[in-house]
mmJSON file of the N, C-alpha and C atoms, coordinates in Angstrom:
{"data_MODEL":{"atom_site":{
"group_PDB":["ATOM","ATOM","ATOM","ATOM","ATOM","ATOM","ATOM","ATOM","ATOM","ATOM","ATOM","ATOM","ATOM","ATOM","ATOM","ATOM","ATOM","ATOM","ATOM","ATOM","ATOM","ATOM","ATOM","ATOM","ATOM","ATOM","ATOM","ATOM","ATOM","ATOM","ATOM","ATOM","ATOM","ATOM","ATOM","ATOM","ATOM","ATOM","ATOM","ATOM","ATOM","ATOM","ATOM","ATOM","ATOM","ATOM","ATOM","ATOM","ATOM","ATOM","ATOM","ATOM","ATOM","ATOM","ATOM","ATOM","ATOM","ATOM","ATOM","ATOM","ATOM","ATOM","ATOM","ATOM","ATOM","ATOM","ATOM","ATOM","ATOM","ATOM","ATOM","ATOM","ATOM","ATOM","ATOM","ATOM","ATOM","ATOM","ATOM","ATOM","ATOM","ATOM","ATOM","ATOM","ATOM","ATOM","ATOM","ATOM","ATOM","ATOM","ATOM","ATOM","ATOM","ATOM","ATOM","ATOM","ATOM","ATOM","ATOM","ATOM","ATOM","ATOM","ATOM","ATOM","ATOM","ATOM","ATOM","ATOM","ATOM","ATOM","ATOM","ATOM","ATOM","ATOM","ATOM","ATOM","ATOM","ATOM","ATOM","ATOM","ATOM","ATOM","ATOM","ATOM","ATOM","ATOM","ATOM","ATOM","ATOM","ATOM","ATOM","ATOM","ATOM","ATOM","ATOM","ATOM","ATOM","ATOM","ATOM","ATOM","ATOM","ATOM","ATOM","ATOM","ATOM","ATOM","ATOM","ATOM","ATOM","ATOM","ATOM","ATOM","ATOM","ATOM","ATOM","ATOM","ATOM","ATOM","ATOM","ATOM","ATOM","ATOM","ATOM","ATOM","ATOM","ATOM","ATOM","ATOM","ATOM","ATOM","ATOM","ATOM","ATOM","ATOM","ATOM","ATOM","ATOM","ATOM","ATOM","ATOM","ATOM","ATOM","ATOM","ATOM","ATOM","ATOM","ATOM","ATOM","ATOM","ATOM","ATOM","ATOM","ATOM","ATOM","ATOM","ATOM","ATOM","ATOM","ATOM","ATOM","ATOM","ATOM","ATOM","ATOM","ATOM","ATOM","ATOM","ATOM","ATOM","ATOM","ATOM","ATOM","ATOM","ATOM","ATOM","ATOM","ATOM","ATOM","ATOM","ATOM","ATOM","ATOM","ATOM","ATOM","ATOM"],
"id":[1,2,3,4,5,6,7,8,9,10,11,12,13,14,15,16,17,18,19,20,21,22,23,24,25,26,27,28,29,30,31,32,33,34,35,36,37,38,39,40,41,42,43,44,45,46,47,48,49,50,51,52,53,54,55,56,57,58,59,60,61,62,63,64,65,66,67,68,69,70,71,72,73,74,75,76,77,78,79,80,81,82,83,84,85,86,87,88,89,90,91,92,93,94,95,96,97,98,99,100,101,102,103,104,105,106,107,108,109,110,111,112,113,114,115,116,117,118,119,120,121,122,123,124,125,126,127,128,129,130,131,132,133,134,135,136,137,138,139,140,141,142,143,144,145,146,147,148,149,150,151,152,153,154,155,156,157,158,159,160,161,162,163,164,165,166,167,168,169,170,171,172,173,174,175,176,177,178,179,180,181,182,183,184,185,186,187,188,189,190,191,192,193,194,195,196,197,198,199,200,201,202,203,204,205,206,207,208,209,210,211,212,213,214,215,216,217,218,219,220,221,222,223,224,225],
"type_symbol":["N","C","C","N","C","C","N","C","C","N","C","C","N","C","C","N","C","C","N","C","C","N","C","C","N","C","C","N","C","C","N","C","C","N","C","C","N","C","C","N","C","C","N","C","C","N","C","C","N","C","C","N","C","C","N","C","C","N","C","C","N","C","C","N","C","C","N","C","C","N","C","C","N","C","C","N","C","C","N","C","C","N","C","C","N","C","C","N","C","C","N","C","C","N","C","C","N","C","C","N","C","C","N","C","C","N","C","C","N","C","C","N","C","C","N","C","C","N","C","C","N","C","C","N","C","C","N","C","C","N","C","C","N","C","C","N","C","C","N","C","C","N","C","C","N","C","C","N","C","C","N","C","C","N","C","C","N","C","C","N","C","C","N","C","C","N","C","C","N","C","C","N","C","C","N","C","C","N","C","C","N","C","C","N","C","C","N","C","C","N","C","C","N","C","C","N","C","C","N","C","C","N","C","C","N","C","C","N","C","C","N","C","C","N","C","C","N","C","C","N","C","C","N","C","C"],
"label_atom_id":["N","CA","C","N","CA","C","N","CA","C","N","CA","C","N","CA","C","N","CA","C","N","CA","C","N","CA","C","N","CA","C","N","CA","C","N","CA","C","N","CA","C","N","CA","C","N","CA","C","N","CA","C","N","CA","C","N","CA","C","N","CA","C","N","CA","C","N","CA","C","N","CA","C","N","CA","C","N","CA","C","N","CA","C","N","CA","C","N","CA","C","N","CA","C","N","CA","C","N","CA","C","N","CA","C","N","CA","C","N","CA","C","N","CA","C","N","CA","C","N","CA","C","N","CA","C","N","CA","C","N","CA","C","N","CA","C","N","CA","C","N","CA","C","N","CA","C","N","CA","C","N","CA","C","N","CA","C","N","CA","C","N","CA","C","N","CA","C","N","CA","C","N","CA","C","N","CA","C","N","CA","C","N","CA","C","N","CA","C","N","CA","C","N","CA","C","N","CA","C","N","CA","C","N","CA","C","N","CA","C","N","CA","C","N","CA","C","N","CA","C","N","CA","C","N","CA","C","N","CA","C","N","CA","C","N","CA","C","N","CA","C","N","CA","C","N","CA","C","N","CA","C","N","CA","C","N","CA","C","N","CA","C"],
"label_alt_id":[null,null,null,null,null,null,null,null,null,null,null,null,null,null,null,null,null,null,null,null,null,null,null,null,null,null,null,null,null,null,null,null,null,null,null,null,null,null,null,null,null,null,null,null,null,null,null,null,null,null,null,null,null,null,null,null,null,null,null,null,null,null,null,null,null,null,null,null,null,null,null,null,null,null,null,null,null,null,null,null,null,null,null,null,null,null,null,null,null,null,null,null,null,null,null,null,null,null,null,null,null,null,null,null,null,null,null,null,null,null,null,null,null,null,null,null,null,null,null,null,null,null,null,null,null,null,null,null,null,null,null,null,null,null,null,null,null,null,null,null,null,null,null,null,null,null,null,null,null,null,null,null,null,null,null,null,null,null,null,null,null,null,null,null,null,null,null,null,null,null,null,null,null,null,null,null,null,null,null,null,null,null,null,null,null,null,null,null,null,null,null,null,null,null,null,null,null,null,null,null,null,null,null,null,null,null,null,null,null,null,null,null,null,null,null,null,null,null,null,null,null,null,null,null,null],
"label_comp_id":["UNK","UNK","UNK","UNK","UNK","UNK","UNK","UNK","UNK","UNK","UNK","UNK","UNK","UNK","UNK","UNK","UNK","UNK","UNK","UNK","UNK","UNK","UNK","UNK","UNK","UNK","UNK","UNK","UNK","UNK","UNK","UNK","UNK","UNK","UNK","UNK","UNK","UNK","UNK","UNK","UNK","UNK","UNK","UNK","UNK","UNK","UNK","UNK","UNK","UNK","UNK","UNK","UNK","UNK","UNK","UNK","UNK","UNK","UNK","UNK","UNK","UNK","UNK","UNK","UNK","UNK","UNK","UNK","UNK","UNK","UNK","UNK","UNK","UNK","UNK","UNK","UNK","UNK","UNK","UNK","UNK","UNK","UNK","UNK","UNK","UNK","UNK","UNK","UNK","UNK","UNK","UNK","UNK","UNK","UNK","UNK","UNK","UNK","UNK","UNK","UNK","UNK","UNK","UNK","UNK","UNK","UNK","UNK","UNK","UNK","UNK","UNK","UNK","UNK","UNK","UNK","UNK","UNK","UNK","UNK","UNK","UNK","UNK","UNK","UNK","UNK","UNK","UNK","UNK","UNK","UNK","UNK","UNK","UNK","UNK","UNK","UNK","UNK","UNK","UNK","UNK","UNK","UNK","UNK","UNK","UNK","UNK","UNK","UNK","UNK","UNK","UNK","UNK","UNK","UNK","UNK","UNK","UNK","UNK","UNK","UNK","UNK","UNK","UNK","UNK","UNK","UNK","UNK","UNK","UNK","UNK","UNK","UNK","UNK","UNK","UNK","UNK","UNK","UNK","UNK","UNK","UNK","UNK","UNK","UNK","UNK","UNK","UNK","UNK","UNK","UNK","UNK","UNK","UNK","UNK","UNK","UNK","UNK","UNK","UNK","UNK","UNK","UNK","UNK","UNK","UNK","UNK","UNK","UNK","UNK","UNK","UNK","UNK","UNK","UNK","UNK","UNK","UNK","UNK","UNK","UNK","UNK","UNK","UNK","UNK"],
"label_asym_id":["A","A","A","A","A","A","A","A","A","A","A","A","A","A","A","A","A","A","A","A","A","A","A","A","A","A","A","A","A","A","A","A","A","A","A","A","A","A","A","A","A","A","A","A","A","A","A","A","A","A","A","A","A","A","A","A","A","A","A","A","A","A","A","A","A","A","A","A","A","A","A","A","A","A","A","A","A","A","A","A","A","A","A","A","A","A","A","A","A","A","A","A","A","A","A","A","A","A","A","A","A","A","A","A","A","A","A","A","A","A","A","A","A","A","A","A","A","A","A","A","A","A","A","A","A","A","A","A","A","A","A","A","A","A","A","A","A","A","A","A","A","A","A","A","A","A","A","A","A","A","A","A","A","A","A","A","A","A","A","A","A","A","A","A","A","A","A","A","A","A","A","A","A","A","A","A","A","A","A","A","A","A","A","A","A","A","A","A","A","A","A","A","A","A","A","A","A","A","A","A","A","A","A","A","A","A","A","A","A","A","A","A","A","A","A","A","A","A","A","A","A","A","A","A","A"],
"label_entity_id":["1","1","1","1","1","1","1","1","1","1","1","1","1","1","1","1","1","1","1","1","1","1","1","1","1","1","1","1","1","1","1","1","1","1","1","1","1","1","1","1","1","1","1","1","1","1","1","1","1","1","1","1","1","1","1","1","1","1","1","1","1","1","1","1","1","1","1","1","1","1","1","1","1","1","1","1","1","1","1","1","1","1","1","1","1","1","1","1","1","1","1","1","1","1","1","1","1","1","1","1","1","1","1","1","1","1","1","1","1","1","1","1","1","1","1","1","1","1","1","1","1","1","1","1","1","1","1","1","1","1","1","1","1","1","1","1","1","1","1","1","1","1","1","1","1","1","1","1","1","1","1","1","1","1","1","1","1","1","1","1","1","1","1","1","1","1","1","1","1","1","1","1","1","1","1","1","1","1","1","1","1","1","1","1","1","1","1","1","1","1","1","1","1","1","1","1","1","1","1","1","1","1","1","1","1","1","1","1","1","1","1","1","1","1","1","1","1","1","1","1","1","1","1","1","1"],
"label_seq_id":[1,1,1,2,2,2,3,3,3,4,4,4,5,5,5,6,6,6,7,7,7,8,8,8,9,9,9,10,10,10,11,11,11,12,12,12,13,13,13,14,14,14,15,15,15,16,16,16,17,17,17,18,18,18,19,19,19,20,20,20,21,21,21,22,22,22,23,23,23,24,24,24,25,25,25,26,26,26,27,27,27,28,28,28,29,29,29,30,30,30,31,31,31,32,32,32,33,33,33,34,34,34,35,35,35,36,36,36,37,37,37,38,38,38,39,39,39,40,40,40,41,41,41,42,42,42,43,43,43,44,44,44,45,45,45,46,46,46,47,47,47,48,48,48,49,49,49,50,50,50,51,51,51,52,52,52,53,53,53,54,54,54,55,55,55,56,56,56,57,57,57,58,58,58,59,59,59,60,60,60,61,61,61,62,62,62,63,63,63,64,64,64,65,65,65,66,66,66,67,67,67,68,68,68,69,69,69,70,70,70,71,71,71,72,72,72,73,73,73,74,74,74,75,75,75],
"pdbx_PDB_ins_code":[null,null,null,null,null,null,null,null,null,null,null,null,null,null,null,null,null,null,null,null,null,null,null,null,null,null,null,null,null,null,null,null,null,null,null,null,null,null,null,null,null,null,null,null,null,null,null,null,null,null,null,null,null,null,null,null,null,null,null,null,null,null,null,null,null,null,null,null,null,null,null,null,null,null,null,null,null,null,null,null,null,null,null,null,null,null,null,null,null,null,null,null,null,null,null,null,null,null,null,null,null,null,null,null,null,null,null,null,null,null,null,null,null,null,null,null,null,null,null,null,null,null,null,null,null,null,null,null,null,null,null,null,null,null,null,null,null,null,null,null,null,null,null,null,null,null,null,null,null,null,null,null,null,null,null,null,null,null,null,null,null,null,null,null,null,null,null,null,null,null,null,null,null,null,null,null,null,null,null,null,null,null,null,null,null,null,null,null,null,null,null,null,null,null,null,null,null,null,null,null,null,null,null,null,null,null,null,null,null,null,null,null,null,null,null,null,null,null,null,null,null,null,null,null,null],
"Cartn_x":[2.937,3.488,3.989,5.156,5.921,5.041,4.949,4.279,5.436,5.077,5.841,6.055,7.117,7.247,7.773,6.71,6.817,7.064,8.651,9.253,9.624,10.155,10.775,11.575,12.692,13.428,12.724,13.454,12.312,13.487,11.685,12.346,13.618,13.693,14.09,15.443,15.546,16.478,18.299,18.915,20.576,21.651,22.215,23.602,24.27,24.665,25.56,25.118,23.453,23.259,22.52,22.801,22.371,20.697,20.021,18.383,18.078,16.758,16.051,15.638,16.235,15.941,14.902,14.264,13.155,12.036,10.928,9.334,8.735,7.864,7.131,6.094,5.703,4.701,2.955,3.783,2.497,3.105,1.984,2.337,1.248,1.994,1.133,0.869,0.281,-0.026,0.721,1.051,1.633,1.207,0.762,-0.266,0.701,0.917,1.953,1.785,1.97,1.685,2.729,3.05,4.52,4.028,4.492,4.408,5.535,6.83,7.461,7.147,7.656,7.156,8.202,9.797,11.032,11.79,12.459,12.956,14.603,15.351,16.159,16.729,17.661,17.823,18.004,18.333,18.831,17.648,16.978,15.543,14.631,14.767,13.422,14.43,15.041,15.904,15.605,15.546,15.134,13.426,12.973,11.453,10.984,11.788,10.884,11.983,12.908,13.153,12.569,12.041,11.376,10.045,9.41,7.703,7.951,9.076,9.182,8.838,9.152,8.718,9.99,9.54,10.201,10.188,11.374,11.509,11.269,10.483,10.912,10.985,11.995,11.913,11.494,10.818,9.963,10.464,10.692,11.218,10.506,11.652,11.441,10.277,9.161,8.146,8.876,8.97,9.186,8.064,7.369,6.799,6.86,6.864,6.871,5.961,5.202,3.772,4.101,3.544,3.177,2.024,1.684,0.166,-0.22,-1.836,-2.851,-2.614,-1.563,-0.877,0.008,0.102,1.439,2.437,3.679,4.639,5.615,5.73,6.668,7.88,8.635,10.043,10.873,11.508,12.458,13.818,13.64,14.732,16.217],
"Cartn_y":[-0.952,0.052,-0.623,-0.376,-0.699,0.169,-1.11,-0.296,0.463,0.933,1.754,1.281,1.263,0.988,2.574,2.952,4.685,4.021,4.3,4.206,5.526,5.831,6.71,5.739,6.778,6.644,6.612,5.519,6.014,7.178,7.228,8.669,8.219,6.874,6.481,5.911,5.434,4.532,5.53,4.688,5.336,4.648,5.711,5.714,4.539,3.682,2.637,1.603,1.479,0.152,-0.861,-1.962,-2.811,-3.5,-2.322,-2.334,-1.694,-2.204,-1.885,-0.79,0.619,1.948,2.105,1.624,1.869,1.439,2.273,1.885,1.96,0.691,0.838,1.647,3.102,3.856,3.317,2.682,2.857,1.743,1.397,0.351,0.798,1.309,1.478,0.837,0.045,-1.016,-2.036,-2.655,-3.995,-4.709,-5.925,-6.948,-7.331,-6.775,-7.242,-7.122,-7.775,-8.105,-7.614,-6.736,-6.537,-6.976,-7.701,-8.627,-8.011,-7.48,-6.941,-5.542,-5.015,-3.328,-2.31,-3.321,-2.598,-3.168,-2.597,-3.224,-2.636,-3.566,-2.764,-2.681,-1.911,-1.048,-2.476,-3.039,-4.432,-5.357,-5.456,-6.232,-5.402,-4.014,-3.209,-3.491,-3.465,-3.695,-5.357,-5.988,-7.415,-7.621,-7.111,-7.116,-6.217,-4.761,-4.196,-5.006,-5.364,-6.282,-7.251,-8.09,-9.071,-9.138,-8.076,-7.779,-6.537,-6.216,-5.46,-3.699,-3.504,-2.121,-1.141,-0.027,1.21,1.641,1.562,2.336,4.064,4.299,6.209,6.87,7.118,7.313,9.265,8.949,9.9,10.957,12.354,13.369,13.128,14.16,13.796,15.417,15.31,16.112,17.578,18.629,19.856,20.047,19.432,19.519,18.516,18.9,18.188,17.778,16.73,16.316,16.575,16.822,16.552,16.422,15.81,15.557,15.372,16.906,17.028,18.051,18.881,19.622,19.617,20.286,20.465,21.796,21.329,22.151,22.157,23.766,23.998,23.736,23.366,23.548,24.844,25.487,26.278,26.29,27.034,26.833,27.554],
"Cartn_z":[-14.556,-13.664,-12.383,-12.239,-10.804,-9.989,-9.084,-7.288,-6.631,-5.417,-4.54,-3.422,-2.567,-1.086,-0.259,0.633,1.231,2.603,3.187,4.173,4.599,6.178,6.723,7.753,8.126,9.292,10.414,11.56,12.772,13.299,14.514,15.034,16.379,17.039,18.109,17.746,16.347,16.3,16.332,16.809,17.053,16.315,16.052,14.942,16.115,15.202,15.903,16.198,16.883,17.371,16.624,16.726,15.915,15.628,15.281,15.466,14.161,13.678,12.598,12.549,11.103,11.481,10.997,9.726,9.038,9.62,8.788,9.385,8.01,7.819,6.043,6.594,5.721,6.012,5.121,4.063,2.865,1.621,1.144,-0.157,-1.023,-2.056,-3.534,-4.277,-5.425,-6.353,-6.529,-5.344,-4.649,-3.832,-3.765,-3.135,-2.37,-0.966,-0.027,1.54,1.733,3.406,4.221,5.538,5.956,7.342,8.489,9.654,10.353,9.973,10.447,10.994,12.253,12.705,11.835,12.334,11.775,11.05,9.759,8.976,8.924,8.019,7.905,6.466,6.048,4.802,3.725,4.006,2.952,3.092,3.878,3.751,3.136,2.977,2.322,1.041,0.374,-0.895,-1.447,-0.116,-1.057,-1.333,-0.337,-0.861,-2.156,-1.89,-3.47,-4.529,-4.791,-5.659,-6.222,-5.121,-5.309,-5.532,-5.085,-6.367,-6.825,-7.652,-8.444,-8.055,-6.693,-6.581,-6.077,-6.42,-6.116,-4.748,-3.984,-2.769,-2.677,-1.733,-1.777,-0.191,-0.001,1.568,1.901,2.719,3.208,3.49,3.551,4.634,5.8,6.568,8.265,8.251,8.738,9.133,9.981,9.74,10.65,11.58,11.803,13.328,14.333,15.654,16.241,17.486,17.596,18.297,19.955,20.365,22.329,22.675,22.909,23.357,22.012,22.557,21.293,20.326,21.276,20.284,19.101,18.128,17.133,17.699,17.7,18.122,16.794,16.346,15.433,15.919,15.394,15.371,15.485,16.221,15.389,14.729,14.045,13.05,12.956],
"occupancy":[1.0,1.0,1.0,1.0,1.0,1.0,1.0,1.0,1.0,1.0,1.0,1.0,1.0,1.0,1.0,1.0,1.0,1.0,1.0,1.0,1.0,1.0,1.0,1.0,1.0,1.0,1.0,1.0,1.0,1.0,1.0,1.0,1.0,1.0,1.0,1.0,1.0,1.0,1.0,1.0,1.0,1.0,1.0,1.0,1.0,1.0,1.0,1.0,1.0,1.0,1.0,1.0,1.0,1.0,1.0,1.0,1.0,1.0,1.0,1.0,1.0,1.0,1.0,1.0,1.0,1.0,1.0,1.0,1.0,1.0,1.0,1.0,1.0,1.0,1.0,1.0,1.0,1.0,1.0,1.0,1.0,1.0,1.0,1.0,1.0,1.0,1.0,1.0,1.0,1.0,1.0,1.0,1.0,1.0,1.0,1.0,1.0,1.0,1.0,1.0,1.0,1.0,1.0,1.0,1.0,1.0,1.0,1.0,1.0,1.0,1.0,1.0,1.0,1.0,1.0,1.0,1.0,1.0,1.0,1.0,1.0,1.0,1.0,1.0,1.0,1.0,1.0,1.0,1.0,1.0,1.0,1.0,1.0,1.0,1.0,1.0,1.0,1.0,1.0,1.0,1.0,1.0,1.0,1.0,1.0,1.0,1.0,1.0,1.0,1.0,1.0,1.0,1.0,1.0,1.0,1.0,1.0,1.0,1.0,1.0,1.0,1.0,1.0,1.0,1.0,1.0,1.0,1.0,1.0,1.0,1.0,1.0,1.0,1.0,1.0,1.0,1.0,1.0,1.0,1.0,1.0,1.0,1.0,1.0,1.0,1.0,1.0,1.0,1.0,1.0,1.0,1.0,1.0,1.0,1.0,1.0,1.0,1.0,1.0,1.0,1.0,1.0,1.0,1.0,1.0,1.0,1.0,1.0,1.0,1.0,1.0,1.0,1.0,1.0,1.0,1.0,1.0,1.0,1.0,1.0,1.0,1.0,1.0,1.0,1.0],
"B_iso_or_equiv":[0.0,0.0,0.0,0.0,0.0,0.0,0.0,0.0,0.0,0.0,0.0,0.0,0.0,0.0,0.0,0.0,0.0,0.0,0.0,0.0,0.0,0.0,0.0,0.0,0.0,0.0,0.0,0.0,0.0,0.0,0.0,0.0,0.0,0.0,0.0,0.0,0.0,0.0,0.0,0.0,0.0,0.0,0.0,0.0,0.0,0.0,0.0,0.0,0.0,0.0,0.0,0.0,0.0,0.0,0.0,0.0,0.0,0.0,0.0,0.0,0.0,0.0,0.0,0.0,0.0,0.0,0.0,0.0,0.0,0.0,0.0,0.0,0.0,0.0,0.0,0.0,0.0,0.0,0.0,0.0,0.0,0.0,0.0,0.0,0.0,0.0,0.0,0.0,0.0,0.0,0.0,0.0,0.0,0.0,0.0,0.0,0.0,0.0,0.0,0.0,0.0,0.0,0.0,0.0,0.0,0.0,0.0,0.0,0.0,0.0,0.0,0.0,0.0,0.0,0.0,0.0,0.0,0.0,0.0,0.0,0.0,0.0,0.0,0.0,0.0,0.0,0.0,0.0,0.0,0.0,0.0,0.0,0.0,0.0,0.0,0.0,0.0,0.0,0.0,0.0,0.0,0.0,0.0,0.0,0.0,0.0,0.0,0.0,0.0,0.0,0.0,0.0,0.0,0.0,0.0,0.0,0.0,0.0,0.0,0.0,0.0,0.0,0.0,0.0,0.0,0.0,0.0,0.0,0.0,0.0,0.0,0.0,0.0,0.0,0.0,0.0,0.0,0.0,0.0,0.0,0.0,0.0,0.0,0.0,0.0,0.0,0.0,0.0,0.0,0.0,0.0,0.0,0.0,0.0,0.0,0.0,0.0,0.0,0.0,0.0,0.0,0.0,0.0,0.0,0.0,0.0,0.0,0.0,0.0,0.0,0.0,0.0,0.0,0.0,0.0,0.0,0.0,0.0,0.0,0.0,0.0,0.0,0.0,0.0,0.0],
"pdbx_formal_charge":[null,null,null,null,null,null,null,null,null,null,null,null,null,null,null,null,null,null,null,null,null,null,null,null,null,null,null,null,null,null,null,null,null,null,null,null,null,null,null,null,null,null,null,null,null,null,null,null,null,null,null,null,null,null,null,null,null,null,null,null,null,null,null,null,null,null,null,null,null,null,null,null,null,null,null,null,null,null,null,null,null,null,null,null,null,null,null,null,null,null,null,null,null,null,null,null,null,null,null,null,null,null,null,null,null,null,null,null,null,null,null,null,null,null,null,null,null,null,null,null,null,null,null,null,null,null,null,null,null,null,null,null,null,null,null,null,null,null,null,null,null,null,null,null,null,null,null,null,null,null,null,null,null,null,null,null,null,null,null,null,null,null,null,null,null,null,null,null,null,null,null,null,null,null,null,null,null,null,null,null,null,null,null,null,null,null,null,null,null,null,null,null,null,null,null,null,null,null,null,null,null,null,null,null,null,null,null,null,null,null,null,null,null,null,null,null,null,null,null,null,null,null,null,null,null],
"auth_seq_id":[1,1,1,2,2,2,3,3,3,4,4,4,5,5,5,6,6,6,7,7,7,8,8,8,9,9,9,10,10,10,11,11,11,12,12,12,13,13,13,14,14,14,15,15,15,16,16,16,17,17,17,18,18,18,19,19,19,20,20,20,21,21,21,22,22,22,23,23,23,24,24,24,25,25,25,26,26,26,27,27,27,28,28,28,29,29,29,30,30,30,31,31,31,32,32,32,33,33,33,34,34,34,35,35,35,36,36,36,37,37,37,38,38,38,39,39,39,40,40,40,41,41,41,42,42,42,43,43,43,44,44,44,45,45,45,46,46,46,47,47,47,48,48,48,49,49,49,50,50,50,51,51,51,52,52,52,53,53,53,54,54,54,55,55,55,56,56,56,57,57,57,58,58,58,59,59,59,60,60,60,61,61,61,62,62,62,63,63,63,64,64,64,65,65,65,66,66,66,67,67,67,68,68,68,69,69,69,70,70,70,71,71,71,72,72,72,73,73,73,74,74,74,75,75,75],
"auth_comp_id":["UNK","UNK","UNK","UNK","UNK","UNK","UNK","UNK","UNK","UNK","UNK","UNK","UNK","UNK","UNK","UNK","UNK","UNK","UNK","UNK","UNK","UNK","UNK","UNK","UNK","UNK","UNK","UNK","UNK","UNK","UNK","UNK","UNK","UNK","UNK","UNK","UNK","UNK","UNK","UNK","UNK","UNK","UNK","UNK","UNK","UNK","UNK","UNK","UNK","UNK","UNK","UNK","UNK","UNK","UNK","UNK","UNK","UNK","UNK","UNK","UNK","UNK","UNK","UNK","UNK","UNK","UNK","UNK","UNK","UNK","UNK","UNK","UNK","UNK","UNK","UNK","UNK","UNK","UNK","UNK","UNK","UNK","UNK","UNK","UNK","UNK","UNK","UNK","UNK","UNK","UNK","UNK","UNK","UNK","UNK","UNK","UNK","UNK","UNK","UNK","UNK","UNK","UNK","UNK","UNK","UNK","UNK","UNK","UNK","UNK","UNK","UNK","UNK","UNK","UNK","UNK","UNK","UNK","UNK","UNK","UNK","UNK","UNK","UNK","UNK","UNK","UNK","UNK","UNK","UNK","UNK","UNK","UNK","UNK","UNK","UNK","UNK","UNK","UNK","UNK","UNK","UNK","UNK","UNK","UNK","UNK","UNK","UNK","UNK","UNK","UNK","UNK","UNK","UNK","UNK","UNK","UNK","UNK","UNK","UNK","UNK","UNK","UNK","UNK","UNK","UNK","UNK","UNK","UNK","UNK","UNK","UNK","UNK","UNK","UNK","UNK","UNK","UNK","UNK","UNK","UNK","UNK","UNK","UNK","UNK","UNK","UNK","UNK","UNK","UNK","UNK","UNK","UNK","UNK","UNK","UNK","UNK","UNK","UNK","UNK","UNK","UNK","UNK","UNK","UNK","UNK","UNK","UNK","UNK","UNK","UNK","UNK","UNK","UNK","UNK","UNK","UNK","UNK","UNK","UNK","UNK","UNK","UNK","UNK","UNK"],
"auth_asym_id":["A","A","A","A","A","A","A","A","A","A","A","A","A","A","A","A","A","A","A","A","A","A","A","A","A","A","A","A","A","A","A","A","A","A","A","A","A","A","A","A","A","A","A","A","A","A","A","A","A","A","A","A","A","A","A","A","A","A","A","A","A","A","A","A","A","A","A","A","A","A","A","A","A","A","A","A","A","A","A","A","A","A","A","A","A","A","A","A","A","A","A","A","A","A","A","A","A","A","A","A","A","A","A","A","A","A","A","A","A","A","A","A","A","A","A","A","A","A","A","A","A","A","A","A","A","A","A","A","A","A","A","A","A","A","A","A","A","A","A","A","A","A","A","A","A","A","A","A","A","A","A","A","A","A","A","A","A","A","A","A","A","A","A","A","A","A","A","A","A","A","A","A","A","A","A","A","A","A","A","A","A","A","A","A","A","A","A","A","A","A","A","A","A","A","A","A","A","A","A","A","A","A","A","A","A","A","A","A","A","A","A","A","A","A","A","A","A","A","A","A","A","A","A","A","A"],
"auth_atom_id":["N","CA","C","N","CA","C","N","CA","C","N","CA","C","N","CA","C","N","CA","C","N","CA","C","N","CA","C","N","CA","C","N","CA","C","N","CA","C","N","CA","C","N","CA","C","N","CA","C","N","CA","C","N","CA","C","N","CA","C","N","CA","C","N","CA","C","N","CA","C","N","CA","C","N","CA","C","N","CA","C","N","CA","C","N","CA","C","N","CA","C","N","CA","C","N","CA","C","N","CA","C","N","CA","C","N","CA","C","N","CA","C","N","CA","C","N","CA","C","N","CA","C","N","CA","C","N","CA","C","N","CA","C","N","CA","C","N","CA","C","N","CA","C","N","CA","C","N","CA","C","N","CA","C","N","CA","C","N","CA","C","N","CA","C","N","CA","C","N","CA","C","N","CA","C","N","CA","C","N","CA","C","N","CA","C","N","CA","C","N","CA","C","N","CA","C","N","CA","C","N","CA","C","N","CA","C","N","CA","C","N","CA","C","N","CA","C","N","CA","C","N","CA","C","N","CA","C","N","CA","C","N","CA","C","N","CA","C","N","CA","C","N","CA","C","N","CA","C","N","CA","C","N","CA","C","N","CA","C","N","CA","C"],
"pdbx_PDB_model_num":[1,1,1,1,1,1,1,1,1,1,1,1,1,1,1,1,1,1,1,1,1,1,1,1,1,1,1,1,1,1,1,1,1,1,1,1,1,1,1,1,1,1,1,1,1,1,1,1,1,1,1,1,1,1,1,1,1,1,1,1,1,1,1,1,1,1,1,1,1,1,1,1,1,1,1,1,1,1,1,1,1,1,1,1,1,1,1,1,1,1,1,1,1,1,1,1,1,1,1,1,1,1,1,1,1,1,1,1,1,1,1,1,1,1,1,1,1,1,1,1,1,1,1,1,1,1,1,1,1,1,1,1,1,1,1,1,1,1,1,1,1,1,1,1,1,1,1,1,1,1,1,1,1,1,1,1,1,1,1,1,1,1,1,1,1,1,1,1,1,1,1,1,1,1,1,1,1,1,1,1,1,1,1,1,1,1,1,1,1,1,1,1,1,1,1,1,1,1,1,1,1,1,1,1,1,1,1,1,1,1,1,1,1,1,1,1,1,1,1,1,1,1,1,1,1]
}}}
């Protein structure tokens, strides 16, 4: 069984500039180390290539944090 690599978008990163958008959230049945904070779309493509795993990118969460609170969104 192919492992998994569970990424999301960050929440900070901007259309246009030249910075790493991804964040690895989670690694499933893959013996892998990540040293990097931010990645970007063609480096998460050469790593699950290269131990054989499946990318799956995350939805973006409908809530949104402040403090200690959870703040819904509206819609």
């Amino acid at each position: 069984m192919a492992g998994k690599i569970f990424y999301r978008e960050r929440t900070k990163s901007v259309e246009g500039k030249q910075q790493p958008r991804f964040r690895i959230v989670a690694v499933a049945d893959v013996n892998l180390k990540i040293f990097g904070e931010h990645v970007r779309k063609s480096e998460l493509e050469a790593i699950a290539k290269a131990v054989g795993a499946e990318l799956v990118l995350l939805p973006p969460g409908d809530k949104k944090r402040k403090g200690n609170k959870d703040v819904t969104l509206d819609q």
